[in-house]
DRENMARDO-729819 format. One record per residue (C-alpha): residue number from 1; z, y, x. Coordinates in steps of 0.25 Angstrom, whole numbers, plus 2048, in hexadecimal, padded with zeros to 3 digits. Layout:
# residues N
- num|w|v|u
- NUM|Z|Y|X
...
***
This chain:
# residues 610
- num|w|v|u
- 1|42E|DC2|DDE
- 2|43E|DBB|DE1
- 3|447|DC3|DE6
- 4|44B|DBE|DF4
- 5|457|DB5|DF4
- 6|462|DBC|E02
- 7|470|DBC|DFA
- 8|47A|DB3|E01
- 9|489|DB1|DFE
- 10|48D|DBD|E05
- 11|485|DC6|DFD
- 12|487|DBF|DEF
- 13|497|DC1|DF3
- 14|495|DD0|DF7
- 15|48B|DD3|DEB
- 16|495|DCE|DE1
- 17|4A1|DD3|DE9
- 18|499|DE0|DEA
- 19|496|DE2|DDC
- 20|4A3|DE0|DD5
- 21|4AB|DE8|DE2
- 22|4A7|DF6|DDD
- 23|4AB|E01|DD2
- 24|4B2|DF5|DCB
- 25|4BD|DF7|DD7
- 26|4BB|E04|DDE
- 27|4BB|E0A|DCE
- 28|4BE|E02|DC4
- 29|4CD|E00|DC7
- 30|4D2|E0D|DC2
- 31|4CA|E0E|DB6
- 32|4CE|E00|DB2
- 33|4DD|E02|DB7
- 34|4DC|E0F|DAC
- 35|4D9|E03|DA2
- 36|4E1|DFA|DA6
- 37|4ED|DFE|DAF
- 38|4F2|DF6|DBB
- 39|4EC|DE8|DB3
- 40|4DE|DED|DB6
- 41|4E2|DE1|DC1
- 42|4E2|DD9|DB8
- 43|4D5|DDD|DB1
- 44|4CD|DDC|DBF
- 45|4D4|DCD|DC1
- 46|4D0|DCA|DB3
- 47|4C1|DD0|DB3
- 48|4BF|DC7|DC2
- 49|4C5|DBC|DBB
- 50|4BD|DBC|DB0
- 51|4B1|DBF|DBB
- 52|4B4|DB1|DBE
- 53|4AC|DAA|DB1
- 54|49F|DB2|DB2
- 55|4A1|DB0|DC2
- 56|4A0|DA0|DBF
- 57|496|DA2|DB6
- 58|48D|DAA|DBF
- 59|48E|DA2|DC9
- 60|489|D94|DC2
- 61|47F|D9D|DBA
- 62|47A|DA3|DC9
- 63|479|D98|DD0
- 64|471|D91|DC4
- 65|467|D9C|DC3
- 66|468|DA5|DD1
- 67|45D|DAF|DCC
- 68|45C|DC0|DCE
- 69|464|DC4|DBF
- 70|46F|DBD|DC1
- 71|476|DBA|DB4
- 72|469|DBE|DAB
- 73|461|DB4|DB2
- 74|46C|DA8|DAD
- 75|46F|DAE|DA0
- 76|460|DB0|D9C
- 77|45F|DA1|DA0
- 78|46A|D9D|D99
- 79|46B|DA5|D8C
- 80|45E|DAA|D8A
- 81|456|DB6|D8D
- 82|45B|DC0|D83
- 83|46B|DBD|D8A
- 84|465|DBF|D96
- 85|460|DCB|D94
- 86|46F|DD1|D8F
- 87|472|DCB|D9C
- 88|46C|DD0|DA5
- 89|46B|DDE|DA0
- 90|47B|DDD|D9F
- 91|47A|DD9|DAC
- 92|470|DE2|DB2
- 93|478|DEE|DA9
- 94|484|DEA|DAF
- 95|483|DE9|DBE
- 96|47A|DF6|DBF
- 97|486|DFC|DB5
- 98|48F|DF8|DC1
- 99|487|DFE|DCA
- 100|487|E09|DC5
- 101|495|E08|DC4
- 102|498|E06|DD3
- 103|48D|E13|DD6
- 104|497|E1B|DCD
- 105|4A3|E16|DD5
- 106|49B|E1A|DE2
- 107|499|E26|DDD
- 108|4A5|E2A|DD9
- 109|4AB|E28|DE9
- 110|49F|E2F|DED
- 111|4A3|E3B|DE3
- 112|4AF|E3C|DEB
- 113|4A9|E40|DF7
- 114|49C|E46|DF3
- 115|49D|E52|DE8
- 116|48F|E4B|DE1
- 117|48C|E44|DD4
- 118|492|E37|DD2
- 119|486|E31|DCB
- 120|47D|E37|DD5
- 121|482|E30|DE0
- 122|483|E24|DD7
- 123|474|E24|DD4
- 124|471|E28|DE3
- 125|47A|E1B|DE6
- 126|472|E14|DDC
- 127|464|E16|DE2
- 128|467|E11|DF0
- 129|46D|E06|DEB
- 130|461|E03|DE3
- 131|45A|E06|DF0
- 132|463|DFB|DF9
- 133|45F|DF1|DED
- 134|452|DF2|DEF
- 135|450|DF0|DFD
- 136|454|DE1|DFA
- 137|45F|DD8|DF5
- 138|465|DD5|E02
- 139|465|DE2|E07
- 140|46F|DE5|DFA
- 141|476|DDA|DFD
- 142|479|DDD|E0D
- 143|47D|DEA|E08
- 144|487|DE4|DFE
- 145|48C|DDA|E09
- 146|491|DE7|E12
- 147|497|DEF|E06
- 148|49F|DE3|E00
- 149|4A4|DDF|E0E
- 150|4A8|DED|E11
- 151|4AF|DEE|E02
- 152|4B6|DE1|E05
- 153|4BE|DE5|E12
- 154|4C3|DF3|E0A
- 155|4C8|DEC|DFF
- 156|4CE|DE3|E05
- 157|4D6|DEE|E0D
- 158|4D9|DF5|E01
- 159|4E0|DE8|DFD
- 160|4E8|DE5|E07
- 161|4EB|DF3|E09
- 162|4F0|DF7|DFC
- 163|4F6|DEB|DF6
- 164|503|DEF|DFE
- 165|503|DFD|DF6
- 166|503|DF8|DEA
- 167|50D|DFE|DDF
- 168|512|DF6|DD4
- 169|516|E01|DCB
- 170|507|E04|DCA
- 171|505|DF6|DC2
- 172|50F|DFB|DB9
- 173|50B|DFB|DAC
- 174|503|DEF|DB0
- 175|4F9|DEF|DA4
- 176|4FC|DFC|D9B
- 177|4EF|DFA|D92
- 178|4F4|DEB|D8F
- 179|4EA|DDE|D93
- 180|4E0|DE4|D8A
- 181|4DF|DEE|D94
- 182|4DE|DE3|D9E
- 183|4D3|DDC|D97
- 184|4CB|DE8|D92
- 185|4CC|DEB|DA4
- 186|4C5|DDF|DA7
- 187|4B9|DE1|DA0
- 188|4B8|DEF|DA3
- 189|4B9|DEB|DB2
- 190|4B3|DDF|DB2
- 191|4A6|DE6|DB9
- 192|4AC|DE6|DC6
- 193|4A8|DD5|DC6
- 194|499|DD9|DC2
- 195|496|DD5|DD1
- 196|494|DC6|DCD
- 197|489|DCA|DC3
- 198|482|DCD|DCF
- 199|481|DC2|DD6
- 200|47A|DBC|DCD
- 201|46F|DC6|DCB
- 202|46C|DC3|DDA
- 203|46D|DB4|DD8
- 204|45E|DB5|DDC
- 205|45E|DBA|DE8
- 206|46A|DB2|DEE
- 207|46A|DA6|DF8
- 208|46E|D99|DF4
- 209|475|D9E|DE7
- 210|47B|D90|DE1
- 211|486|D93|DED
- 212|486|DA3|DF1
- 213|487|DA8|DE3
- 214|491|DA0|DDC
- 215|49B|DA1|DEA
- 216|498|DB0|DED
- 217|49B|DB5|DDD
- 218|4A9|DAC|DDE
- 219|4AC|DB1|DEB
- 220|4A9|DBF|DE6
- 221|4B1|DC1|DDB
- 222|4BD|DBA|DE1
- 223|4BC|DC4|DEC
- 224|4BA|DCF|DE2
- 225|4C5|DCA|DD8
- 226|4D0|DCA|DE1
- 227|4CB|DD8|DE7
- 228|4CB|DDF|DDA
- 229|4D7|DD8|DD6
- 230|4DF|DDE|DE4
- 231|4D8|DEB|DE5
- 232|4DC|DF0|DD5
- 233|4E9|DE9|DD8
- 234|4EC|DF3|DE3
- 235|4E6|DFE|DDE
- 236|4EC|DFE|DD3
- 237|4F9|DFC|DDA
- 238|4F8|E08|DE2
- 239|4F1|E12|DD7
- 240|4FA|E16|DCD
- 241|4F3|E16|DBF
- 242|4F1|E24|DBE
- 243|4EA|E25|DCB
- 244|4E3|E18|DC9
- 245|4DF|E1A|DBB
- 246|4D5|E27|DBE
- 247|4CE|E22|DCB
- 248|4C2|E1D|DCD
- 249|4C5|E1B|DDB
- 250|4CF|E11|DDA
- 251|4CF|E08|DE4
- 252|4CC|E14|DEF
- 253|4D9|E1D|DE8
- 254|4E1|E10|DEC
- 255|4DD|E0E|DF9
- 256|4E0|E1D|DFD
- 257|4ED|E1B|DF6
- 258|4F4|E10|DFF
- 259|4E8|E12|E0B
- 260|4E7|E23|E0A
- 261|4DA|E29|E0B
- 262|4D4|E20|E15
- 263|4D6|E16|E0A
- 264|4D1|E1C|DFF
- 265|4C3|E20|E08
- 266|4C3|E11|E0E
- 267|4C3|E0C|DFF
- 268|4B9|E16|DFA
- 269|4AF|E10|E04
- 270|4B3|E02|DFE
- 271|4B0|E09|DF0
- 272|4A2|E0D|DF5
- 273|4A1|E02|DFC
- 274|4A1|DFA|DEF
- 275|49B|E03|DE6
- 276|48E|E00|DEE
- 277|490|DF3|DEE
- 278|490|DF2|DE0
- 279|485|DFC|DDD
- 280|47B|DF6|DE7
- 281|47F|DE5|DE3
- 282|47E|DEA|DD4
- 283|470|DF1|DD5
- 284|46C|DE3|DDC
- 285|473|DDC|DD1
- 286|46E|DE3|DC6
- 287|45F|DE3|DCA
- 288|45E|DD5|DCA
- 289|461|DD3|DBA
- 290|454|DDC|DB7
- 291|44D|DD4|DC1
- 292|452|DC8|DB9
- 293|44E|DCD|DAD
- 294|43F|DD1|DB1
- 295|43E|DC4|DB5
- 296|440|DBF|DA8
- 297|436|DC9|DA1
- 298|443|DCD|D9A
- 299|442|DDD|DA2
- 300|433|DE2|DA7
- 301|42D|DDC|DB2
- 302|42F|DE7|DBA
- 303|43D|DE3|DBC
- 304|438|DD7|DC6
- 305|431|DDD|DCF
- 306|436|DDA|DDD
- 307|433|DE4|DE9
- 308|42A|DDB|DF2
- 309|433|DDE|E01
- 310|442|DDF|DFB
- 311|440|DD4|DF1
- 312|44A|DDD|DE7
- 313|446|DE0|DD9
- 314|443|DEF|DDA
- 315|441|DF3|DCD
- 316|44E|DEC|DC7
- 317|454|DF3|DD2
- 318|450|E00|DCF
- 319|452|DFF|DC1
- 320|45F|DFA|DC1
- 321|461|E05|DCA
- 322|45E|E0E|DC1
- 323|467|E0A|DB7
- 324|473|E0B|DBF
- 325|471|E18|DC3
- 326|470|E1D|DB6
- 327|47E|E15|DB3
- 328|485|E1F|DBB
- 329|483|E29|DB1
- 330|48B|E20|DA6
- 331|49A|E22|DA4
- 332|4A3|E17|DAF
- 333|4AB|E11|DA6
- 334|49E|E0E|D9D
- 335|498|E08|DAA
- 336|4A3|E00|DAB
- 337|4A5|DFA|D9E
- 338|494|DF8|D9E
- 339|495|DF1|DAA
- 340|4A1|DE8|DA6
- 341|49D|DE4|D98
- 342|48D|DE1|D9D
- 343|495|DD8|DA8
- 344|49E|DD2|DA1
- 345|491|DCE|D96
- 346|48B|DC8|DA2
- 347|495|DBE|DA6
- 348|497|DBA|D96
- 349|489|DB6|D96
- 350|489|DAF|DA3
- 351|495|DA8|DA0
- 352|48D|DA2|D93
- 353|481|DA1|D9A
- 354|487|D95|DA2
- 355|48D|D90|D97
- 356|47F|D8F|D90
- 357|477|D8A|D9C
- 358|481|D7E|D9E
- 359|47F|D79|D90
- 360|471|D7B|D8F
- 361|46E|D6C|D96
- 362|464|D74|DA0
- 363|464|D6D|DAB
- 364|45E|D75|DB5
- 365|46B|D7D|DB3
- 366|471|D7B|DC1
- 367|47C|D84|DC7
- 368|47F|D84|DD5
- 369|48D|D87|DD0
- 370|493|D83|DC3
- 371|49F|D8B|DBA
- 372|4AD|D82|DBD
- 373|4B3|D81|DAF
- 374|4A6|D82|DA6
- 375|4A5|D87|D9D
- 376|4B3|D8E|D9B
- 377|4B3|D97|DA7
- 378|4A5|D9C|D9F
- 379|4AD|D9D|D8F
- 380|4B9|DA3|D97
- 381|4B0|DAD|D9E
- 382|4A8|DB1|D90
- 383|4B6|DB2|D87
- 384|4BB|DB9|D94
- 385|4B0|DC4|D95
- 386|4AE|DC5|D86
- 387|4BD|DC6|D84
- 388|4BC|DD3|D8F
- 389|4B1|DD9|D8B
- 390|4B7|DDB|D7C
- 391|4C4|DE0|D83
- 392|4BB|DEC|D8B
- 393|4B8|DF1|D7C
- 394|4AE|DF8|D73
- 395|4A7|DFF|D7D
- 396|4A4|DF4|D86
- 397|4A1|DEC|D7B
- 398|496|DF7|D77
- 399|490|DF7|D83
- 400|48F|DE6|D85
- 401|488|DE8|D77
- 402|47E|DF3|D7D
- 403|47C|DEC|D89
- 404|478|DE0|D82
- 405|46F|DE6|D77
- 406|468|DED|D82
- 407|466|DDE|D88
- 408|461|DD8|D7B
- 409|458|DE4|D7A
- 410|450|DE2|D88
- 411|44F|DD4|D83
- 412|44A|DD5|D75
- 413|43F|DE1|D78
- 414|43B|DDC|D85
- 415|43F|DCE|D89
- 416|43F|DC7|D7D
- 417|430|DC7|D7D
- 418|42E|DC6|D8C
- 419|436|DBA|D8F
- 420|438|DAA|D89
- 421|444|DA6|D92
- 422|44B|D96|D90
- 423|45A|D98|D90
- 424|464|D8D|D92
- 425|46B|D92|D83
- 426|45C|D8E|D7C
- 427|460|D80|D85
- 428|46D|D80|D7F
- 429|468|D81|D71
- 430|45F|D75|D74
- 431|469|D6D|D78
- 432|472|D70|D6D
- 433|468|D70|D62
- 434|45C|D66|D69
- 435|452|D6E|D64
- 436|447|D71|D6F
- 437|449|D80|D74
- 438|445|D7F|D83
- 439|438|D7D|D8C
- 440|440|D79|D98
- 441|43D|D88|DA0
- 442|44B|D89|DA2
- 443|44D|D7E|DA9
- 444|43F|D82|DB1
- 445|445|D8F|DB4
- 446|454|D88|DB9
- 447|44D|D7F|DC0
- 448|444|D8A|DC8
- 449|452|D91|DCB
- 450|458|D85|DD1
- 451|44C|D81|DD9
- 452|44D|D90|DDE
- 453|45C|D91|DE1
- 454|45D|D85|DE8
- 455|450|D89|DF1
- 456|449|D7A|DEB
- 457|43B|D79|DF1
- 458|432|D72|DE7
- 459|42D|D65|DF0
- 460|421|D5C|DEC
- 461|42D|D52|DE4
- 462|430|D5F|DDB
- 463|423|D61|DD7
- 464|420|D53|DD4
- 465|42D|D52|DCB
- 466|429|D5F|DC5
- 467|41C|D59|DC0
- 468|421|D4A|DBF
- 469|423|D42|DB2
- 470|430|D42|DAB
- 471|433|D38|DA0
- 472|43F|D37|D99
- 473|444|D2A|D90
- 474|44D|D28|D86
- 475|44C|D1B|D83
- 476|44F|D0E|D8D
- 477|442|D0B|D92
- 478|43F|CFC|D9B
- 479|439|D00|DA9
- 480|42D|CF9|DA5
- 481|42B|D02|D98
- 482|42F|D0E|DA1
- 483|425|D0B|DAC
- 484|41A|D0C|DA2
- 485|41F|D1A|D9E
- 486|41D|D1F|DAD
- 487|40F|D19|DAE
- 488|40A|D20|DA1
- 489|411|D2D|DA7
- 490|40C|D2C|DB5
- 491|400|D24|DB4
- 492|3F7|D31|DB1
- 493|3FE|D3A|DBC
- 494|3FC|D30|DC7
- 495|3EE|D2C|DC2
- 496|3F1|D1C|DC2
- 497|3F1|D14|DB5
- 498|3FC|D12|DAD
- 499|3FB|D02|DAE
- 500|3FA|D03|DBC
- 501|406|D0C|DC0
- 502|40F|D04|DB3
- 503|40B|CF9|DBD
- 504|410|CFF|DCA
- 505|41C|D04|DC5
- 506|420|CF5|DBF
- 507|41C|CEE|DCC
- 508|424|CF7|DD4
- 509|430|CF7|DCC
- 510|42E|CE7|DCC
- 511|42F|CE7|DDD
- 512|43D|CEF|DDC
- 513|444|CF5|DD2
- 514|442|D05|DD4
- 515|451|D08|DCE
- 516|459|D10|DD8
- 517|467|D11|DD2
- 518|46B|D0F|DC5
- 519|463|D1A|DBB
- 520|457|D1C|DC7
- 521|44C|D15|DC9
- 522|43E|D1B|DD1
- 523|433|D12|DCF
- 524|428|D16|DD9
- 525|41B|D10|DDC
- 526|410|D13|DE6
- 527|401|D14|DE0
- 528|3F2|D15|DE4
- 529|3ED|D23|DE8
- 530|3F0|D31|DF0
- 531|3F8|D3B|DF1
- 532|401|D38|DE1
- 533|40F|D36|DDE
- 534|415|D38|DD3
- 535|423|D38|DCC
- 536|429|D35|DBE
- 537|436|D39|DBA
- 538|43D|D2E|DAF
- 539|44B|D30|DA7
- 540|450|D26|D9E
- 541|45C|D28|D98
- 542|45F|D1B|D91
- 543|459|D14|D9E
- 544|44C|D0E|DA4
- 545|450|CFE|DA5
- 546|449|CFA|DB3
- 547|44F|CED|DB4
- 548|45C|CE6|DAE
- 549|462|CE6|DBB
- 550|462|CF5|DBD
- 551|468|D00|DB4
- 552|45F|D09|DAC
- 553|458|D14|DB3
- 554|459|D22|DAC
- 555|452|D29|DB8
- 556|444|D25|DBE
- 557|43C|D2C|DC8
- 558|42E|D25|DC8
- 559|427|D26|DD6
- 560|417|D23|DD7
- 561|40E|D28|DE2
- 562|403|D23|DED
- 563|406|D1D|DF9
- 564|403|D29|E00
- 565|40E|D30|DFB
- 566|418|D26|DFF
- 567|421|D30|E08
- 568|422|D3B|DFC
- 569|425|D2F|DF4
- 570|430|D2C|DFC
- 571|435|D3A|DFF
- 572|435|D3B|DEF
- 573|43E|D2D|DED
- 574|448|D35|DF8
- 575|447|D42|DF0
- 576|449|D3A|DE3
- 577|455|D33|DE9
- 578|45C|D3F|DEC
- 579|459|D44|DDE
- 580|462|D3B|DD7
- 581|46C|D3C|DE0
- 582|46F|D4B|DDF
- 583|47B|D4D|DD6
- 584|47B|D4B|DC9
- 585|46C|D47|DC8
- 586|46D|D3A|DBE
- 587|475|D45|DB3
- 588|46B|D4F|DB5
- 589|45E|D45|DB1
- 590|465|D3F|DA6
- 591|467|D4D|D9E
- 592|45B|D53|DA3
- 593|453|D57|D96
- 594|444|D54|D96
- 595|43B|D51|DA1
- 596|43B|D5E|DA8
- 597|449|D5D|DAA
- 598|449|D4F|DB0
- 599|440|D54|DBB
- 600|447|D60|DBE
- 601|453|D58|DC0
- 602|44D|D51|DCC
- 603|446|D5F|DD0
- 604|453|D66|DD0
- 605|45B|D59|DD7
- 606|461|D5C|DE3
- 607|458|D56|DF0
- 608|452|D59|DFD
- 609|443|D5E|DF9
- 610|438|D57|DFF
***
């Protein structure tokens, strides 16, 4: 069953905003300041920046594949299965890890007030989050729309508030641990801009994704960026180190600083405020990936079952739900060095991923959005995150290695045998090597996902290119010799005699020459019968010679039907007009490879459908 497509910009924007507004604000700032001094600033502006590269990435990658797992679902397809898997179990590990972290950030304010277990309330947090996630996606999401809104209008108070109490002296020394500090910061808060990840594990269930997801993730984290930037700047301005340095209520210590107690409460709401937020878009988020996963036989079947009224994947719901709640029992600075390093991982191979699936030829490959600056924005993103990951140390390096053993492992005792998936690297490797390694699924599999995205209803002109004749020439070939070719190819399928329709074709062409514009030509005859029409597809890359008046045809749609299929004839001579028109059309057919490819060139054309 699919999962019901409701999420419009709105949501995509406060889903991602959501998601990184959370403990990576309202209690980060003050372990990270402990690290890093004032220039923990610096270390949030520099983990947004570097946001930016896997932002892109995501993006193209998104709007290319918008399916429920997100970053799995496009690194599977571009670097195989076995990656895939890593990936998506990073993934999945990494926003219920933040989760987690965002319940343990709740609960700590809710400690404050109720003399009660903080893991307690974290896991009875837990459960109704689980509960409001399974009711349906866009019930989760309205309830994200109203948190996020509500967050918004505080920090913006607590901004314009508190930059006028700002101390100076309070940024002196301005980075006592030195830049390696700084460095070794970003990594280590570079969670709070795991709300991207997020976006694209709900890829599937968005409206007209090619726009709304690209324009709400940058949107997001500039909106996000700035605000994290303004809010430690002032905190940090206002807290003196050894206050700051001990809180895990940072941002609501501020407040009460230069707005009294007022202040402080009003921000404490804006804490919860977000760490629900957090909480309930990352159970969304996370679910989707062992949906994904099931999908591809690569976790058990279970995983993909989908409850038949809320349209949701229950089971990956609950599970994930599970793992979170059992997250709060770990250590929070392990939590947030897991969270960061399977993150950062993430956008490492998401940033290759592109970078594979551009050079592997496939042509079915089609972004709505494209990286500006390919491919440095993607090798400045993988030297950038590799560069911060090494800087977070030994532990954080441990942990990557676990993470991905326990990836490699799912894949090798279960997946391995359960699955055969096409990647865009066994493409690549073709490509450089010309040795036959792909059946072409992959291209199948792209083609159904742009056919989906784009909304295409299959007209009576698609399935007749789906199951027309292609042929593909090499060699410059006299119309006369070419004609002869279509009759032995047709002749059968039309059930007519290969003399008689060579002879149709050659007294047409006599009446009128059938070349449209230079490199086209449809020949198109009528014959005897009911109810049959059929199409051949022709490229020649050296050229058809049609007459020496007229320049070589490369493209050549043959047309044949009966007399009573004159109006869908004509319908399809419109239809095939528009075809090679859309942009870029005459590029796309000439590096098509193989005959399949050709027609899915003219399926996958831009035109109104029959």
């Amino acid at each position: 069953m699919e999962l019901r497509k409701s999420l419009g910009l709105v949501h995509i924007f406060c889903i991602a905003s959501g998601a990184m507004i959370s403990s990576g604000l309202f209690v980060l700032p003050g372990l990270a300041h402990a690290r890093a001094g004032p220039a923990v600033v610096v270390s949030y502006f520099l983990a947004g920046l570097l946001a930016v590269t896997g932002l892109l990435s995501i993006a193209e990658l998104t709007t290319a594949m918008p399916k429920a797992g997100g970053d799995y679902f496009f690194i599977a397809r571009g670097m195989g299965s076995a990656v895939g898997t890593v990936a998506g179990l990073l993934s999945w590990f990494s926003l219920s890890f933040k989760s987690a972290f965002a319940l343990v950030g709740m609960a700590a304010f809710a400690h404050l007030l109720f003399p009660i277990d903080p893991r307690i309330v974290g896991v009875l947090l837990c459960v109704l989050f689980v509960g409001v996630n399974m009711a349906g996606v866009k019930e989760a999401a309205r309830l994200q729309v109203a948190l996020v809104l509500g967050l918004f209008a505080l920090m913006l108070l607590y901004v314009v508030l508190g930059l006028p109490e700002v101390k100076i002296q309070h940024f002196e020394p301005f980075a006592p641990g030195g830049m390696g500090a700084v460095f070794a910061t970003t990594g280590f808060v570079f969670v709070s801009y795991g709300g991207l990840l997020k976006i694209a594990s709900v890829a599937g269930e968005v409206k007209n994704p090619g726009r709304v997801i690209p324009l709400g993730l940058i949107l997001s984290l500039v909106t996000v960026s700035v605000f994290y930037t303004l809010m430690v700047f002032v905190t940090s301005g206002v807290l003196g180190a050894e206050q700051l340095d001990r809180s895990l209520t940072p941002i609501s210590d501020g407040a009460a600083a230069f707005m009294g107690t007022g202040g402080g409460i009003a921000l404490g709401v804006g804490a919860i405020l977000a760490f629900i937020s957090t909480a309930n878009a990352g159970i969304m988020a996370a679910s989707r990936y062992l949906f994904a996963l099931s999908q591809d036989d690569l976790l058990p079947g279970s995983m993909r079952k989908v409850g038949a009224k809320s349209r949701t994947p229950y089971v990956a719901i609950l599970t994930t739900g599970g793992v979170v709640a059992a997250a709060l029992f770990l250590r929070l600075d392990i939590l947030v060095k897991a969270a960061s390093a399977a993150l950062i991982l993430g956008y490492i191979l998401s940033n290759l991923s592109v970078i594979v699936l551009r050079e592997s030829g496939l042509q079915n490959y089609r972004p709505k959005f494209r990286t500006p600056l390919y491919p440095w924005v993607q090798i400045a993103g993988i030297v950038g995150f590799a560069f911060i990951l090494f800087q977070m140390g030994l532990e954080a390096f441990l942990m990557s290695t676990l993470l991905i053993s326990v990836g490699f492992a799912v894949y090798w005792f279960y997946g391995r045998a359960r699955t055969q998936r096409e990647s865009a690297l066994l493409h690549l490797i073709e490509r450089i090597t010309a040795r036959e390694l792909v059946t072409g699924s992959l291209e199948a599999e792209l083609k159904d996902i742009i056919r989906e995205r784009d909304e295409i209803v299959l007209d009576r002109f698609d399935h007749i290119i789906e199951k027309s004749t292609a042929i593909d020439l090499d060699e410059a070939m006299p119309v006369e010799d070419f004609f002869g070719l279509v009759a032995e190819k047709m002749a059968g399928r039309l059930r007519i005699s290969k003399p008689a329709l060579l002879e149709l074709l050659v007294a047409r062409e006599a009446e009128s020459s059938t070349v449209l514009r230079p490199g086209l030509a449809i020949p198109h005859i009528v014959i005897e019968g009911e109810k049959t029409f059929d199409i051949l597809l022709a490229r020649s890359q050296e050229g058809i010679v049609f007459s020496e008046d007229t320049p070589r045809v490369h493209l050549a749609f043959v047309l044949v039907g009966t007399r009573d299929e004159r109006n869908f004839h004509l319908r399809v001579l419109s239809a095939i007009a528009q075809i090679v028109q859309s942009h870029g059309f005459d590029k796309k057919w000439m590096r098509a490879r193989g005959e399949q490819a050709l027609r899915d060139v003219v399926l996958l054309a831009e035109r109104q459908r029959l």
